[in-house]
C-alpha positions in Angstrom: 0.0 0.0 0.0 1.0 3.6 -0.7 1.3 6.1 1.9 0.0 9.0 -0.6 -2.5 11.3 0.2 -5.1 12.1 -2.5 -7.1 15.3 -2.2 -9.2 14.4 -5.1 -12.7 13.7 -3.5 -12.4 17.5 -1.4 -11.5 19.3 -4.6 -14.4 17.8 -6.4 -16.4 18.7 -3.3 -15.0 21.7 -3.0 -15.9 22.6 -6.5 -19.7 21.8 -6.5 -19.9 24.1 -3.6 -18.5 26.6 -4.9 -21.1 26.0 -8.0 -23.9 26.0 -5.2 -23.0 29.1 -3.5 -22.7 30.5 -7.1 -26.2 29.6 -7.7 -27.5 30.5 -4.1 -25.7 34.2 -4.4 -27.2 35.0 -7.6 -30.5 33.9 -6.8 -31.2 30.7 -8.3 -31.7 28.4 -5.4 -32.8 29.2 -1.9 -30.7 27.2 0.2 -29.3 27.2 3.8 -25.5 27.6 3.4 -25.4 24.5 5.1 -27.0 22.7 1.7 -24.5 24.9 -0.2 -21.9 23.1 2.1 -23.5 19.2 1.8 -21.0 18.2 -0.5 -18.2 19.1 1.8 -19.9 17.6 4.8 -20.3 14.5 2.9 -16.9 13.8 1.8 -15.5 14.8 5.2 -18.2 12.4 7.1 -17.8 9.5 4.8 -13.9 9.8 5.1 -14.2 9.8 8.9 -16.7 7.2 8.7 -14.2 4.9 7.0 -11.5 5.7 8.8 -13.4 5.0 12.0 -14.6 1.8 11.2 -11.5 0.3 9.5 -9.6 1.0 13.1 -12.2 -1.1 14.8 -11.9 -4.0 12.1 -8.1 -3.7 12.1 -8.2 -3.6 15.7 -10.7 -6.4 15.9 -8.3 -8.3 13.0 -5.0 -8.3 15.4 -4.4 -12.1 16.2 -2.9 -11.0 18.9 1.1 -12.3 17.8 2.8 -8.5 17.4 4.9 -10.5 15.2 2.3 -11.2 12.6 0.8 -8.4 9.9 -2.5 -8.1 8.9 -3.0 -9.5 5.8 -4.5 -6.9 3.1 -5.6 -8.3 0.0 -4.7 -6.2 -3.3 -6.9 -4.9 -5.9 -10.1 -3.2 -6.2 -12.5 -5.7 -4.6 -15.0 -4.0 -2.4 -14.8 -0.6 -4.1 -18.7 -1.2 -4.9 -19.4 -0.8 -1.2 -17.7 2.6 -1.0 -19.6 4.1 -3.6 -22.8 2.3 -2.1 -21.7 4.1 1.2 -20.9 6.9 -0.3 -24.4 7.1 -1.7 -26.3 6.0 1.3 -24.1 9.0 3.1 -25.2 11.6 0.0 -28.9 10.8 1.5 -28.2 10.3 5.0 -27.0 14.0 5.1 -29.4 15.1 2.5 -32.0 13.9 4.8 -30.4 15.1 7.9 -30.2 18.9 7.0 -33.9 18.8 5.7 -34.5 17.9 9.0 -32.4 20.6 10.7 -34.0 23.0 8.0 -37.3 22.5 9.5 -40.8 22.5 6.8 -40.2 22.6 3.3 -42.4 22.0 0.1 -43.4 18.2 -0.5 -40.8 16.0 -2.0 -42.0 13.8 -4.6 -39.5 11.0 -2.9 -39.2 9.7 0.4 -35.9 9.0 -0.1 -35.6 13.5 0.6 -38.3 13.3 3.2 -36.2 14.4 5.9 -37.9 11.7 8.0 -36.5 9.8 11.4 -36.4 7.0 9.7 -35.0 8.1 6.6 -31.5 9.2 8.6 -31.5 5.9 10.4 -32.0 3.5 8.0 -29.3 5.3 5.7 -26.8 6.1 8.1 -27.1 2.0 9.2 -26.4 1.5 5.5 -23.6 3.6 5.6 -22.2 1.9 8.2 -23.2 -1.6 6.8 -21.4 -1.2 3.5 -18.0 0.6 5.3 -18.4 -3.1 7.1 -18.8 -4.6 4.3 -15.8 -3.4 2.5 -13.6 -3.8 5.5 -14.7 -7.5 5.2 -13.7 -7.5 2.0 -10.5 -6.0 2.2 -8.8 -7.7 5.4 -8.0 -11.1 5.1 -10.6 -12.8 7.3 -8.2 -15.7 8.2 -6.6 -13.0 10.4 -10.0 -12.4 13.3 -9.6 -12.9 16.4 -12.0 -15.4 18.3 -13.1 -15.2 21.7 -11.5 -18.3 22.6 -8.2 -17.3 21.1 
């Protein structure tokens, strides 16, 4: 694995906000600067997201021999369960700051409904798939047991 660090995702964020506050400044859209902001929030939770969760899977993949690495496999397996998380963290936010917005017009989909149970059941998914890919990524031979 590389040690490089790719700022790809928060200049791609940081570019469609800068297209929303465009479009909020001239007129176009009425939004709270924190919509004008989602795509930063998104990139920033998903990355934390992932980084939290792969601790606890790395942690939880430690044999316990301090001689012994954890074995990562190469290649892109998984990568489908970031975007899905990715996705499922696009509408878990989405949701959350229509939430936070308070009463808006009627979305055609519930998926924007800004319901309870909107943020919950996508932010699980979020998680789910970050699990998912972990599971996919870290050699399973390498879990600790209880009894071990």
């Amino acid at each position: 694995m590389t040690g490089s660090f790719e700022l790809a995702g928060f200049c791609w964020a940081g570019l469609l906000c800068l297209v929303l506050a465009v479009l909020k400044l001239t007129g176009e859209a009425h939004w709270s600067w924190w919509r004008v902001l989602l795509p930063l929030w998104v990139v920033l939770g998903h990355n934390i997201l992932y980084v939290a969760i792969g601790l606890v899977w790395l942690s939880f993949s430690d044999n316990g021999a301090a001689e012994e690495a954890v074995t990562i496999r190469e290649g892109h397996g998984g990568y489908g369960y970031q975007v899905a998380a990715l996705v499922c963290f696009v509408v878990f936010a989405d949701n959350l700051l229509r939430r936070m917005e308070g009463p808006q017009e009627a979305m055609l989909l519930w998926v924007s409904s800004g319901r309870w149970e909107t943020i919950v059941v996508f932010g699980m998914l979020s998680v789910i798939m970050q699990l998912l890919f972990w599971s996919k990524i870290v050699d399973p031979g390498n879990h600790r047991t209880r009894g071990g």
